[in-house]
C-alpha positions in Angstrom: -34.1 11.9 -0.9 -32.0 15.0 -2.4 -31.2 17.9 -0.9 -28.9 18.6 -4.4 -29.1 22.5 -5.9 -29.2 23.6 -9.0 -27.0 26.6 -8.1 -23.6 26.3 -7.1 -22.4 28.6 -4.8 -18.2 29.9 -5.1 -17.1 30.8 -1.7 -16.4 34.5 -1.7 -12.4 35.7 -0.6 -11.8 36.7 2.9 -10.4 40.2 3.0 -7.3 41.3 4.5 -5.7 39.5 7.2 -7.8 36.6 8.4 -7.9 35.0 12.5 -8.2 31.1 12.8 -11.7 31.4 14.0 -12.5 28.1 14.1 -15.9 28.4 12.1 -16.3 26.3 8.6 -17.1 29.4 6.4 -14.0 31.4 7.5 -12.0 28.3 6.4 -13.8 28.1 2.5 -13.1 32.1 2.4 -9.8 31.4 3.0 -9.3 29.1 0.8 -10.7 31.1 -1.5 -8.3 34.2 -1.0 -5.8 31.9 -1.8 -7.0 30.2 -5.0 -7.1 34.2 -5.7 -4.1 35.4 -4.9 -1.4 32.4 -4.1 0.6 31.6 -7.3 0.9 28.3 -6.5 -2.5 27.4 -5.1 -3.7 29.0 -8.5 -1.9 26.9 -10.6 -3.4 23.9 -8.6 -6.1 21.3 -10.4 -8.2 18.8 -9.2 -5.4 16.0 -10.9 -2.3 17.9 -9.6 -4.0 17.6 -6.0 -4.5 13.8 -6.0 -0.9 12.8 -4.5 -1.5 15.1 -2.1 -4.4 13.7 -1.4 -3.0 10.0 -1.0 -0.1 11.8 1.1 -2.4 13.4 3.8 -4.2 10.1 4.2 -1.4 8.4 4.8 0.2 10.6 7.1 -3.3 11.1 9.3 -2.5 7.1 9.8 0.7 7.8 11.0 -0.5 10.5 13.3 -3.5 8.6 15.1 -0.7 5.4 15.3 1.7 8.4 17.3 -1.6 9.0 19.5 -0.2 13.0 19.5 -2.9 15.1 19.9 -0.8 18.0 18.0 0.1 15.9 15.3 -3.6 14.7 14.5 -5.0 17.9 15.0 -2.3 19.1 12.1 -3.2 15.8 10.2 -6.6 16.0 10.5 -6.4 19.3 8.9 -4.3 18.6 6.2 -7.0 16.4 5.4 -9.8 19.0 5.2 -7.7 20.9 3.4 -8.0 18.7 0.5 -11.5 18.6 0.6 -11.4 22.2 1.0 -9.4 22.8 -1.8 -11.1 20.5 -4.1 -14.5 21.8 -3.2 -13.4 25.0 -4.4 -12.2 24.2 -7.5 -15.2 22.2 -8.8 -17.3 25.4 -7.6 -15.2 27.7 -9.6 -15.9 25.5 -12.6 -19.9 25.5 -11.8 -20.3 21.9 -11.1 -20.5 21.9 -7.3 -20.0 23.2 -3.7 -19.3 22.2 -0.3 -22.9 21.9 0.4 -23.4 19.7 -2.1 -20.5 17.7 -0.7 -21.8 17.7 3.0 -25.6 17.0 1.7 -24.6 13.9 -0.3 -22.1 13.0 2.6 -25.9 13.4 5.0 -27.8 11.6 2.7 -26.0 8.6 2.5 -24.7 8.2 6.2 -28.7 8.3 6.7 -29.4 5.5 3.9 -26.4 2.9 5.1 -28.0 3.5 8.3 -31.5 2.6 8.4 -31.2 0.5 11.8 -30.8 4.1 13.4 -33.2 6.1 11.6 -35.8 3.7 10.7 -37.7 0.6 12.3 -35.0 -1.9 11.3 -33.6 -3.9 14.2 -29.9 -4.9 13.4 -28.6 -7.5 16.4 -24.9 -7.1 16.1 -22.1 -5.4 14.1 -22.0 -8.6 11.6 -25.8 -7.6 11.1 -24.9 -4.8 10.6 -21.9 -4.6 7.8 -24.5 -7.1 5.9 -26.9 -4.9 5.4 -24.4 -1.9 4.7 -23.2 -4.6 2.3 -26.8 -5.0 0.7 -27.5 -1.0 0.6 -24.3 -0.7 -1.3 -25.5 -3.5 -4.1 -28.9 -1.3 -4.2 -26.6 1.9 -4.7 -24.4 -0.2 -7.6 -27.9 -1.0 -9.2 -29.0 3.0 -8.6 -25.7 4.3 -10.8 -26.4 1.2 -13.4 -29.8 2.6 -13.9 -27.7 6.5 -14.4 -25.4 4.8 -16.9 -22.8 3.9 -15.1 -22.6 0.5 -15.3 -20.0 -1.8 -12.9 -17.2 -3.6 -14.7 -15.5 -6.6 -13.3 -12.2 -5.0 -12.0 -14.6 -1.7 -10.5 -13.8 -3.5 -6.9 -10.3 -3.2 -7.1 -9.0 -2.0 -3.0 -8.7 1.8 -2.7 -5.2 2.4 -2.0 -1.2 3.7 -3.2 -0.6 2.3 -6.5 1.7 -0.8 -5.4 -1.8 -1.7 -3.9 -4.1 -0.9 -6.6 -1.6 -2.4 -9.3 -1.1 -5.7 -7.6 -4.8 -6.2 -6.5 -6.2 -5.1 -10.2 -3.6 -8.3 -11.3 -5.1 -10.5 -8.5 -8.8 -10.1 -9.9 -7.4 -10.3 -13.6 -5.9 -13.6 -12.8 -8.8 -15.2 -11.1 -10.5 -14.1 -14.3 -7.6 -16.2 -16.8 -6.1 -12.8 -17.9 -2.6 -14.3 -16.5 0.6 -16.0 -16.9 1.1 -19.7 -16.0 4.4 -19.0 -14.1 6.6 -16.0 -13.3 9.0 -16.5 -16.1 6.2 -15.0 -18.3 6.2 -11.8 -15.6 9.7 -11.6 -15.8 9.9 -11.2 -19.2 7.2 -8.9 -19.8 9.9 -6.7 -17.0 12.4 -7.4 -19.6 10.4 -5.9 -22.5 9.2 -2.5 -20.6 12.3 -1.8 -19.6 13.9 -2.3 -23.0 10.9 0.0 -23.9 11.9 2.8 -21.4 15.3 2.5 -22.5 14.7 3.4 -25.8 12.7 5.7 -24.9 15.5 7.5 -23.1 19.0 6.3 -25.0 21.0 9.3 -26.8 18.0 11.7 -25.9 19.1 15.7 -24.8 17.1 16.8 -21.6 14.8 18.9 -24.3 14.3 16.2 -25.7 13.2 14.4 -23.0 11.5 17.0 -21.9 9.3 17.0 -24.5 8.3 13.5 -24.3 8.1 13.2 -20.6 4.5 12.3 -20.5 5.2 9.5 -23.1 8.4 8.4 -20.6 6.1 8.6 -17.5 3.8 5.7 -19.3 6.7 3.4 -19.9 7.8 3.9 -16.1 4.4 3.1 -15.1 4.3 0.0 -17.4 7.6 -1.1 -15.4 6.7 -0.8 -12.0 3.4 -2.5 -13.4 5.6 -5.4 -14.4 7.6 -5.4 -11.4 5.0 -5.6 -9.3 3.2 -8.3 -11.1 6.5 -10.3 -10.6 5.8 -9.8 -6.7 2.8 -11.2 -7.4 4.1 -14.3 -9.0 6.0 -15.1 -5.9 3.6 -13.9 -3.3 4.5 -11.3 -2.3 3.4 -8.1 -1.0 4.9 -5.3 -3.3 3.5 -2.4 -1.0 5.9 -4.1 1.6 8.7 -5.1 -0.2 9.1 -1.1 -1.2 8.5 0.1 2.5 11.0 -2.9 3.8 13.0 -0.5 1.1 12.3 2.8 2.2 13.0 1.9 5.4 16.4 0.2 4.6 17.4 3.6 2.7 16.3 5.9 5.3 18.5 4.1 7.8 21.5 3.7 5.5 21.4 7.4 4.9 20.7 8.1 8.7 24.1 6.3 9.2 26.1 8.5 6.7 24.7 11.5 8.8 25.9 10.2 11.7 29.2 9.3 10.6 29.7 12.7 9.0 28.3 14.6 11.9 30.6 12.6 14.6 33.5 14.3 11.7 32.0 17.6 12.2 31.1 17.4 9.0 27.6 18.2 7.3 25.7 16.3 4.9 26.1 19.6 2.6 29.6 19.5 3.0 30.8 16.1 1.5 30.1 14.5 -1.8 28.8 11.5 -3.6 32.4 9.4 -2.8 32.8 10.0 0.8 29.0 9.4 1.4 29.3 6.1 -1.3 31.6 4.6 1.1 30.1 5.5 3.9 26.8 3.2 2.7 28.7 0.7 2.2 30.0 0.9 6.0 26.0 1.0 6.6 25.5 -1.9 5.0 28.5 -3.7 6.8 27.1 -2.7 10.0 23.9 -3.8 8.9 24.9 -7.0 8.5 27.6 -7.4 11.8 24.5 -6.1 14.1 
């Protein structure tokens, strides 16, 4: 079953000053006036979009934890927006449109789920995830038979890249791509960031610049590294980062406090006073 076209159809601008109606094709006519006319939603690309993407997601998580119906609503449509905004931009460039989107959406929602719209009986939910578990191995097979055959690391968990990277290292190792202990990890962290180093020792901000896209690749290559270090010890290097970000965010809370209790503003000090104030976080960190 397709309902595919061969046409693709590119949402037409709204005109003038649009109302939230509420209905779907007001929503892709806006966001059509604003691939038209917004400077920075013009400049937009399906790649640029993809933190954004990861953003939303997580943020709609944090929303349905906060069981705020305001919030969700917001989050929910932050999310649409992203599909909205992609949608549009694979229209523009003829290859396809939300229809398409929604139709392939229909068409496998119906196939995973053929205990509902055809004679199979399915007892329980376990019954139920096995035989979403078997459609999917027929769909793998499908997209093998289209060329697109599935390599052994294709299962790696959706996810931020802390995830992704330590889970790709899990399936490499269980595979013998691996070192024996973590001194080997460790010292692969020792050569990348020699590597970035160089890559940024005596260098002008032109300079840099200019090889930016280079320098992004050896960052990449050290978090890579660092994270397979985490791995080594077992442990979680998503956590260990948010254990981070939360530590940080709590520090800094605690300079805003202390400067606001001296009728001071975070704009009005500077990196000494607010230096030794972390370090009064961290000592009151460690008395409480």
């Amino acid at each position: 079953m397709s309902n595919q076209k061969n046409e693709v159809t590119v949402p037409a601008p709204v005109q003038g000053t649009p109302e939230s109606s509420g209905d779907f094709d007001d929503l892709l006519a806006l966001m059509a006036r604003l691939r038209a006319d917004c400077p920075w939603d013009k400049k937009q690309s399906n790649h640029s979009l993809i933190p954004y993407a990861i953003e939303e997601a997580y943020e709609l998580g944090e929303a349905v934890q906060s069981d705020d119906d305001e919030d969700i609503k917001g989050e929910l449509g932050d999310v649409l927006l992203q599909v909205v905004f992609h949608c549009q931009m694979y229209a523009e460039q003829g290859r396809f449109d939300m229809s398409d989107v929604i139709a392939t959406l229909q068409e496998k929602l119906i196939r995973r789920h053929p205990h509902v719209f055809e004679a199979e009986t399915l007892e329980d939910d376990a019954a139920v995830k096995a035989r979403w578990d078997e459609i999917k191995v027929e769909e793998q097979q499908a997209r093998e038979a289209r060329g697109k055959p599935k390599r052994r690391l294709d299962n790696t968990k959706a996810g931020s890249a802390l995830m992704q990277a330590q889970d790709v290292q899990k399936q490499a190792s269980k595979l013998g791509f691996d070192w024996e202990g973590v001194s080997g990890a460790f010292d692969k962290l020792d050569e990348e960031i020699t590597e970035l180093k160089n890559e940024l020792i005596d260098k002008s901000k032109t300079e840099v610049k200019a090889n930016i896209r280079e320098i992004e690749k050896e960052l990449g290559d050290c978090m890579f590294a660092l994270v397979n270090v985490a791995r080594k010890l077992n442990l979680d290097a998503e956590a260990a980062t948010l254990t981070c970000v939360h530590k940080f965010k709590s520090r800094f809370g605690y300079i805003e406090e202390q400067l606001a209790a001296a009728g001071k503003r975070l704009e009005d000090s500077d990196i000494t006073e607010m230096d030794a104030l972390w370090e009064a976080a961290k000592q009151h960190e460690r008395l409480s």
